[in-house]
C-alpha positions in Angstrom: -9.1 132.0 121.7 -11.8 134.7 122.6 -13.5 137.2 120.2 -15.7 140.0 120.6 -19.4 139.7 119.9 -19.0 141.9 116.8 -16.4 139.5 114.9 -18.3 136.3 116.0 -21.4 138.4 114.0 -19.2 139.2 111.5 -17.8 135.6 110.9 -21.5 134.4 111.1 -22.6 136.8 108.6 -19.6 135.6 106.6 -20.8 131.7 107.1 -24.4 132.4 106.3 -24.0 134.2 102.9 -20.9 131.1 101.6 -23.8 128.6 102.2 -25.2 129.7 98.6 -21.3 129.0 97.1 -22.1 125.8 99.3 -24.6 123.8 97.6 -23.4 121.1 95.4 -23.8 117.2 95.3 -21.5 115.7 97.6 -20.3 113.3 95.4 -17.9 116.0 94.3 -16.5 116.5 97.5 -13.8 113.4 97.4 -11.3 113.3 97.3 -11.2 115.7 101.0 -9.1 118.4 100.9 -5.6 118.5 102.6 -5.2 120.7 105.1 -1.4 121.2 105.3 1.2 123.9 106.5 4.1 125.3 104.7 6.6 125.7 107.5 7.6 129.2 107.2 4.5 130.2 109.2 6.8 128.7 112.5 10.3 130.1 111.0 10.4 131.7 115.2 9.8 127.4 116.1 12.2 124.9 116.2 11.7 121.4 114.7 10.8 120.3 117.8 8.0 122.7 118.6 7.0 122.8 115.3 6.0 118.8 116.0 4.1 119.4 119.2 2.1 122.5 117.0 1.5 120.0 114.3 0.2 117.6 116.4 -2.2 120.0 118.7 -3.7 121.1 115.5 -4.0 117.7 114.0 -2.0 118.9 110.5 -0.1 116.0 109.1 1.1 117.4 105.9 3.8 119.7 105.6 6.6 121.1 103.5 10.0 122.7 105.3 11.3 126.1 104.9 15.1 125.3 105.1 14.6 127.1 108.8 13.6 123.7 109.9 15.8 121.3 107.2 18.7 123.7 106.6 19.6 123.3 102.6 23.3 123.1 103.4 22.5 119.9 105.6 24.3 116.8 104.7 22.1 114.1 103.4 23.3 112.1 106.2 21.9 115.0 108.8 18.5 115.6 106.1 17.6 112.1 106.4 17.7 112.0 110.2 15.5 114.6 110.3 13.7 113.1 107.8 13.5 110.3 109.2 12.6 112.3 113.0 9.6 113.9 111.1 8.2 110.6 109.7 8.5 108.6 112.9 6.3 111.2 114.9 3.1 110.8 111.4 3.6 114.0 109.5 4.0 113.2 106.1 6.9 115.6 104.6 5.5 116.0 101.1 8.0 118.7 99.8 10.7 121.7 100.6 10.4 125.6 99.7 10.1 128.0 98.6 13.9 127.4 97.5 15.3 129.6 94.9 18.0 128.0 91.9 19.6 131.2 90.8 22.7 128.9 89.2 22.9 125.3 88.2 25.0 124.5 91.8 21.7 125.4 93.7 19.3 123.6 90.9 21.3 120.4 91.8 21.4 120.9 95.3 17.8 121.4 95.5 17.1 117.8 94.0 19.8 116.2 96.4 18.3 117.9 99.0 14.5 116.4 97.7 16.0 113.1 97.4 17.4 112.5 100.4 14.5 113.7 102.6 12.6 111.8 100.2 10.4 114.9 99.1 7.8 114.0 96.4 7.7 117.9 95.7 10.0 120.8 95.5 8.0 123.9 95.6 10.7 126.6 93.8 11.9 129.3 92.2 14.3 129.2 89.1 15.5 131.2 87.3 14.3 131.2 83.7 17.3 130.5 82.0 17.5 126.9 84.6 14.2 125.5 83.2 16.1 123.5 81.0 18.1 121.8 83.5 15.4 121.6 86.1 13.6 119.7 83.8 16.2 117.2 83.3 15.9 116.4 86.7 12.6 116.1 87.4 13.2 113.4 84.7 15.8 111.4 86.4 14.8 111.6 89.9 10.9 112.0 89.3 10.6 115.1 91.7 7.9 117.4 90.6 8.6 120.7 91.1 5.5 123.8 91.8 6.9 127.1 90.5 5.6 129.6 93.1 4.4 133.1 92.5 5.4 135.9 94.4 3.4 139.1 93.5 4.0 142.5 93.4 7.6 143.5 93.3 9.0 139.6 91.6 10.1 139.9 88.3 10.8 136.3 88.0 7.4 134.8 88.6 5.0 137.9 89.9 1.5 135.5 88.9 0.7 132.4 87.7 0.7 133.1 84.2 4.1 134.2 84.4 4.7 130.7 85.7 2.2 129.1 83.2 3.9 130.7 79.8 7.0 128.9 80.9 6.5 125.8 82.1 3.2 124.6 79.7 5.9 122.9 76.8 7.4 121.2 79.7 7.6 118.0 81.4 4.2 117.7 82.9 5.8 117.6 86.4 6.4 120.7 86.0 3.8 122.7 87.6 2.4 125.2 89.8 2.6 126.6 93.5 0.1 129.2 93.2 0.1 131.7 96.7 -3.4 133.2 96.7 -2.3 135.8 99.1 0.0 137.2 96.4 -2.2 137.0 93.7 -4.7 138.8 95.5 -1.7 141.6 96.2 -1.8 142.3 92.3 -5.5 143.2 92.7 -6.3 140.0 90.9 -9.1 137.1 91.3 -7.3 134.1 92.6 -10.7 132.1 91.5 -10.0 132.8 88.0 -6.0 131.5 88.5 -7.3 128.8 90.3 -9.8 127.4 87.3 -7.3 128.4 84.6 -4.3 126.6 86.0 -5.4 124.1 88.3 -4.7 121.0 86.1 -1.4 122.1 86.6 -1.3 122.8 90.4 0.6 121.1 92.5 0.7 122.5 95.9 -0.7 126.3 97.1 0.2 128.9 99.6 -3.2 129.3 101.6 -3.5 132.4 103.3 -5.8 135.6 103.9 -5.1 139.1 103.5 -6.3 142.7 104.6 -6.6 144.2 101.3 -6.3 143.7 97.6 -3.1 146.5 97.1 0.8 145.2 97.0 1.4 146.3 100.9 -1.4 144.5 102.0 -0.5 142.1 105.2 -1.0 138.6 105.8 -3.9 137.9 108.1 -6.1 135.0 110.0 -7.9 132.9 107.3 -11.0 134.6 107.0 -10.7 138.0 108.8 -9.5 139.4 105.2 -10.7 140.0 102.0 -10.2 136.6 100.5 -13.2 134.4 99.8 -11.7 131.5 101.1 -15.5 129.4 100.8 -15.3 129.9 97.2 -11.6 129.6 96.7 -12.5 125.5 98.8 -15.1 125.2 96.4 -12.8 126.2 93.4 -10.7 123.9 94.3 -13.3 120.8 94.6 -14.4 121.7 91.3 -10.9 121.7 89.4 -10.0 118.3 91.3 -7.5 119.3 93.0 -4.8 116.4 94.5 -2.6 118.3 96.1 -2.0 120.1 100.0 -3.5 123.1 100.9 -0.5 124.6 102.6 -1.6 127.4 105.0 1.3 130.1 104.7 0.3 132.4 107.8 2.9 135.3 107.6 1.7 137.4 110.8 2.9 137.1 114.6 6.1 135.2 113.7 7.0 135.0 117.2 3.6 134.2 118.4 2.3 132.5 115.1 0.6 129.6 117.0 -2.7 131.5 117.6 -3.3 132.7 114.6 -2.4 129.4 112.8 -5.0 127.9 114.9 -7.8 130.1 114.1 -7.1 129.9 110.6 -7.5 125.7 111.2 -10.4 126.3 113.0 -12.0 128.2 110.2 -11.1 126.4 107.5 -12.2 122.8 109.1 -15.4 125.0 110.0 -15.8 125.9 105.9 -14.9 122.1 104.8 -17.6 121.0 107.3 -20.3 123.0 106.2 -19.5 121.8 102.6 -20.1 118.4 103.4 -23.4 118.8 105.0 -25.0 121.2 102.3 
């Protein structure tokens, strides 16, 4: 990809002033961070292309958008995908965002986990299903990451909303926070991140081009985020879990910009470990 003199200033300026955020013993840098994808960045891609993206971009982790494992699959045609996905390295570590609006979806959602042989089902249930969800991450021993979804949800808008619901429960129980979102709300996604991340289980990592509820997804470090301290955040609070990059623009050209936002993000994680 090709960028004007002015943004490769820019991004330099960018880089120089994170070194500061940079500077801490690399002892705490293991375990790495995971840089994964959350499939609806390629809901334009087939399965198939969505393989040949993940291997060009070296991304092994990723969780599927029913675009690319359809929830009304048969487990006999989920594990042959499954199975498809496994064969060519990725690791297929969880499904969402899928929404459990009535107990027939809640248990469908766990079939569906179990016969792709999810470890994670990042969701969205209704309140009044936490009860039930629960039981079932107790029999099949799926954990499940509530995901926020900012302005305009009235289920889960930020992660407290998540948090005040779930902290009583099973500890499998636990966060997807989307920093894009929280970020939408005008809100410090450092200070969600340090609050909740002994409960995070996967994240939505994206940028965006402003800190107002119509603000637009954009390439990892073009927007407003500070994505060198949100890495850093995330060494300090020990986090285990994928850092699924969610890039929401171009869906029918979506490779480029996922690509950039790889590039930048292996450029951050590189500099950590040296400084």
């Amino acid at each position: 990809m090709t960028h004007s003199r002015k943004t490769f200033i820019k991004h330099l300026g960018v880089t120089a002033l994170a070194l500061p955020l940079l500077s801490f013993q690399k002892a705490t840098l293991d375990p790495k961070l995971k840089i994964g994808l959350a499939s609806y960045t390629l809901r334009k891609y087939n399965l198939t292309q969505l393989i040949e993206i993940c291997k060009r971009l070296d991304i092994k982790d990723v969780a599927f958008k029913s675009f690319h494992l359809p929830l009304e699959s048969s487990d006999s045609e989920i594990k042959a995908i499954a199975s498809k996905v496994k064969e060519v390295g990725l690791n297929l570590y969880g499904g969402g965002v899928i929404y459990m609006k009535n107990e027939e979806e809640v248990k469908n959602a766990f079939r569906y986990a179990q016969a792709a042989e999810m470890k994670l089902i990042i969701g969205v249930p209704n309140h009044e299903l936490l009860p039930l969800v629960e039981k079932y991450v107790k029999e099949t021993n799926i954990k499940l990451a509530i995901h926020n979804h900012g302005p305009g949800d009235n289920v889960y808008p930020t992660p407290a909303t998540v948090y005040e619901k779930i902290e009583k429960l099973d500890n499998r129980i636990g966060l997807c926070i989307d920093i894009g979102h929280v970020v939408r709300l005008g809100m410090n996604p450092i200070e969600a991140l340090k609050k909740y991340g002994h409960r995070m289980f996967d994240m939505h990592l994206k940028d965006v081009d402003g800190m107002f509820a119509k603000s637009e997804s954009i390439q990892i470090g073009r927007g407003v985020i500070n994505i060198p301290a949100v890495l850093k955040t995330l060494k300090e609070v020990n986090y285990q879990g994928v850092m699924s990059i969610e890039y929401e623009k171009d869906e029918n050209n979506a490779e480029s910009g996922l690509a950039e936002s790889v590039g930048y993000l292996r450029g951050i994680l590189a500099m950590m470990e040296r400084y």
